[in-house]
N, C-alpha and C positions, 0 to 999 in steps of 0.2 A: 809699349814700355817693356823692357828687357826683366826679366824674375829669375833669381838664381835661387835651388832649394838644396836641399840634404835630406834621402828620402830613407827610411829604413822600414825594410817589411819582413815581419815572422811569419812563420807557419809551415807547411812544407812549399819550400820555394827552393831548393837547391836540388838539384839531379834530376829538375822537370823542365828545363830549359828555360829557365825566369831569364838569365841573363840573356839568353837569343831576343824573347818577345818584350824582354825588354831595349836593347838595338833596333828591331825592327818596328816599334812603337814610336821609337828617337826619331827616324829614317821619315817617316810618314809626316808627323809632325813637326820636323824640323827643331828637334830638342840637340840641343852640345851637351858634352862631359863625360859622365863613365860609371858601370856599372862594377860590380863587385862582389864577389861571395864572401861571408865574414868565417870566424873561426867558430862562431858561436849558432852557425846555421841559419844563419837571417842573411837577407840582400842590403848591399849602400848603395846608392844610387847618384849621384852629383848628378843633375840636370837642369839647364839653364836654356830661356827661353822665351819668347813673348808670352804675356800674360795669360791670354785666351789661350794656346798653344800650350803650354804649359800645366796650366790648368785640366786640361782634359789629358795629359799624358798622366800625370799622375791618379787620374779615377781609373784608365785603362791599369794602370799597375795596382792601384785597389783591389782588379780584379784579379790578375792575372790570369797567363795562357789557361785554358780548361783540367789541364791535369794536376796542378798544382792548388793549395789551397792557402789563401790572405786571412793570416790570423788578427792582423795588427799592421798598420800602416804612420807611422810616425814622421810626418815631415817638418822640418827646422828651414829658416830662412839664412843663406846664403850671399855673403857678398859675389858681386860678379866676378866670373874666372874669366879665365884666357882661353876656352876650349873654342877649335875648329872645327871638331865633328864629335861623335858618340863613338865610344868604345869601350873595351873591356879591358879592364885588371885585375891581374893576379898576382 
């Protein structure tokens, strides 16, 4: 079964490469949709995916990559989008 989320995480997560490990989390797992730096210093995330699959992408962004640090991780439920693959927006 198909799961679409809205993820959003604080803490220092901008200029440590969250948007890269987050792509490359996408990529492995097989997640759609798109990442995002905000103005407010937090990441958005749109990601959409089988359930199991999805589910474990979001506990990897829990963590995120080692240099960066997950203050807060807030995810919202998502109607399904139209995304073909993972990418970034700016």
């Amino acid at each position: 079964m198909f799961k679409s989320v809205a993820i959003r995480v604080t803490g220092r997560v901008q200029h440590v490469g969250f948007r890269h490990f987050a792509i490359q989390k996408a990529d492995i797992h097989g997640i759609r949709g798109f990442v995002r730096n905000e103005a407010d210093g937090s990441v958005y995330i749109e990601a959409q995916g089988e359930k199991e699959a999805l589910d474990a992408y979001v506990l990897l962004i829990g963590k995120g990559p080692s240099w960066s640090r997950v203050d807060q991780v807030q995810i919202s439920k998502l109607p399904l989008g139209d995304y073909t693959n993972f990418s970034v927006h700016y």
